[in-house]
C-alpha positions as a printed NumPy array, in Angstrom:
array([[ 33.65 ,   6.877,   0.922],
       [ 30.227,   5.415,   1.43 ],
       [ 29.279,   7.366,  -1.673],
       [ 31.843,   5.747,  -4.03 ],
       [ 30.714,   2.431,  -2.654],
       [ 27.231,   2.772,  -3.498],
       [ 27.782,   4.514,  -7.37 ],
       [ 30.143,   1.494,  -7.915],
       [ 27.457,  -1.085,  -6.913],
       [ 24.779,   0.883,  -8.994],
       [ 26.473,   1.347, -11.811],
       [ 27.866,  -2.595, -11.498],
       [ 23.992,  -3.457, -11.598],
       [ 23.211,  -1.362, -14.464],
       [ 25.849,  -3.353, -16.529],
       [ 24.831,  -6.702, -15.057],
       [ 20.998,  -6.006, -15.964],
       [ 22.205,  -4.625, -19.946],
       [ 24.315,  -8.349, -19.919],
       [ 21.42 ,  -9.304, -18.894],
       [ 18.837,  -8.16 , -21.14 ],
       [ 21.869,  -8.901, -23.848],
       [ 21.545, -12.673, -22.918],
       [ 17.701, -12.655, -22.763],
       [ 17.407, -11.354, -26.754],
       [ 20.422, -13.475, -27.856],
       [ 17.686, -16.327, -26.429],
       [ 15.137, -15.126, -27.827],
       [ 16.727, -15.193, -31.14 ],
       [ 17.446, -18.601, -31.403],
       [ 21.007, -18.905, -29.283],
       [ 19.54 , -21.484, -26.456],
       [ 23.561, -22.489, -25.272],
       [ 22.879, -18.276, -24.041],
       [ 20.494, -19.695, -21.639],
       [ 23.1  , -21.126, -19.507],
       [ 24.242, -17.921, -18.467],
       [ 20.615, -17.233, -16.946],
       [ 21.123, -20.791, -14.959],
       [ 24.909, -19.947, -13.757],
       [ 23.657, -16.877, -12.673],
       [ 20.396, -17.682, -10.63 ],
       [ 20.609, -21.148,  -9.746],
       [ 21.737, -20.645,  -5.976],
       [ 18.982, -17.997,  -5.473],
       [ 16.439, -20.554,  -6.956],
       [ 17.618, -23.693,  -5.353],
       [ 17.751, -21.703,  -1.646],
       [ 14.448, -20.591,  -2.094],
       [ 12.563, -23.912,  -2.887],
       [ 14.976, -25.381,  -0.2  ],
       [ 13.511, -22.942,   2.248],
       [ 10.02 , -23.673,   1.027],
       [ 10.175, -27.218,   0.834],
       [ 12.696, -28.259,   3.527],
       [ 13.975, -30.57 ,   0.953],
       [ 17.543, -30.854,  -0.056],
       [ 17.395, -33.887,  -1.549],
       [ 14.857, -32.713,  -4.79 ],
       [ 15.59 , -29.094,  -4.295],
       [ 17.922, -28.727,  -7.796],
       [ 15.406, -31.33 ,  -9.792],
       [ 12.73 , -28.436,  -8.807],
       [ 15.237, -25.42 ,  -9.255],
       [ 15.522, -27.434, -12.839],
       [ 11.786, -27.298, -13.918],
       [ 12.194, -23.907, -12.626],
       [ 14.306, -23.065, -15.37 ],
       [ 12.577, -25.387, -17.911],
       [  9.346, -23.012, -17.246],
       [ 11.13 , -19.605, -17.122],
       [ 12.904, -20.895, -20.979],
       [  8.875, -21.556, -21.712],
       [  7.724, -18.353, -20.856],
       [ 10.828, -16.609, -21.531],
       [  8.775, -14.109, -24.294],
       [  6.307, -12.952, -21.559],
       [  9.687, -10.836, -19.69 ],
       [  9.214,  -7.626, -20.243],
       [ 11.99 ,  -5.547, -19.024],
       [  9.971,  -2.455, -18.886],
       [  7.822,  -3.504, -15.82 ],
       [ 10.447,  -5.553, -13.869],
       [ 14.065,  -7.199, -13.506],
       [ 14.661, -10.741, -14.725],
       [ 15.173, -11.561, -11.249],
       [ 11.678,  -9.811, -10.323],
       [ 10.271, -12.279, -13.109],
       [ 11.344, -15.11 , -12.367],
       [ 10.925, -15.267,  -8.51 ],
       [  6.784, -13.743,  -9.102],
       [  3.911, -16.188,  -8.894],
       [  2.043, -14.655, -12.346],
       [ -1.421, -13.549, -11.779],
       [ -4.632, -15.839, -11.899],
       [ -1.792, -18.306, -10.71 ],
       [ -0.635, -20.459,  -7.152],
       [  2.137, -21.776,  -5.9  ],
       [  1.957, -25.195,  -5.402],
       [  4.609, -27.738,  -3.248],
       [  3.499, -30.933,  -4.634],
       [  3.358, -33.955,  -2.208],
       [  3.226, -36.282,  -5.175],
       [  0.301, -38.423,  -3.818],
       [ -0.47 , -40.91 ,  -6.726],
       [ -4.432, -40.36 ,  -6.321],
       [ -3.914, -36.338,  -7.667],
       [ -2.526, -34.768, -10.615],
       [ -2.617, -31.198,  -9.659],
       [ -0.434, -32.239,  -6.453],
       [  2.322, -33.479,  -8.701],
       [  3.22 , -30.381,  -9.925],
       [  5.847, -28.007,  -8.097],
       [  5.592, -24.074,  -8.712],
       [  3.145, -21.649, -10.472],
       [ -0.051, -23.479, -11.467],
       [ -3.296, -21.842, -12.997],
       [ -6.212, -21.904, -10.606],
       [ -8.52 , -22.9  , -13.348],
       [ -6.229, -26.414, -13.826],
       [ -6.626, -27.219, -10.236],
       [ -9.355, -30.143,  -9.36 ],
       [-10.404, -30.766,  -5.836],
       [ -9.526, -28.016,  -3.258],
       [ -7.178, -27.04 ,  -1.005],
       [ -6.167, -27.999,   2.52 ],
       [ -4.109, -25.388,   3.842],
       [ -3.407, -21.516,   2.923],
       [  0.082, -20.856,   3.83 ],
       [  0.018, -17.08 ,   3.067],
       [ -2.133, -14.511,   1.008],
       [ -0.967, -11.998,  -0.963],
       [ -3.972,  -9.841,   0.528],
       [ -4.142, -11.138,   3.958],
       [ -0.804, -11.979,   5.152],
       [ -2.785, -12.568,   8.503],
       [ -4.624, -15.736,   7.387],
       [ -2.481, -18.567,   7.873],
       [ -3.408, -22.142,   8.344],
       [ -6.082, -24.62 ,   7.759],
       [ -9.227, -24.299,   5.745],
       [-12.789, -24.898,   7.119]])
């Protein structure tokens, strides 16, 4: 029984991720309404995670929404040969952080919410909350 379970659920996945990559070219060739489908489908994942990274669910969907606005941006730089749209869209790129934004009016960089490149940040930063190649360091900077 198990068995049928688990080929049902793959092959269930398989034909969500070809709708999937169906929805992504129909985007990519002009057919923005197709987008939607991309929202509908991930905006609970999205909006939990910043809420669990923030602690905020009062601007947790306005950030889910740039979010989206970025993924439509960089929608061309999917490639479906080295991950999963889902894989994509929840991955800080490379030569990139992951800023929270406190939206004090005496910094730009701290404005922004998400994936920021290093070389647009000014100043430096107060706290580490986890690295990618020391997931022991945690905490303030000295």
């Amino acid at each position: 029984m198990l068995a049928c379970i688990t080929r049902q659920r793959e092959s269930g996945s398989a034909e969500r991720m070809t709708e999937e990559l169906d929805v992504i070219r129909r985007v990519l060739d002009g057919d923005t309404e197709s987008f939607r489908w991309l929202v509908d489908r991930y905006a609970g994942p999205v909006v939990r995670m910043i809420r669990n990274i923030t602690g905020d669910s009062h601007t947790c969907e306005d950030l889910a929404q740039e979010v989206f606005l970025a993924a439509y941006a960089k929608l061309r730089t999917f490639d479906p040969d080295r991950s999963q749209f889902s894989t994509w869209l929840f991955t800080v790129p490379d030569d990139h952080c992951f800023v929270l934004g406190d939206n004090r009016s005496n910094s730009f960089d701290s404005r922004q919410f998400g994936p920021i490149a290093y070389g647009t940040i000014k100043g430096r930063a107060d706290y580490i909350y986890w690295l990618v190649d020391h997931w022991s360091r945690f905490g303030r900077i000295r």
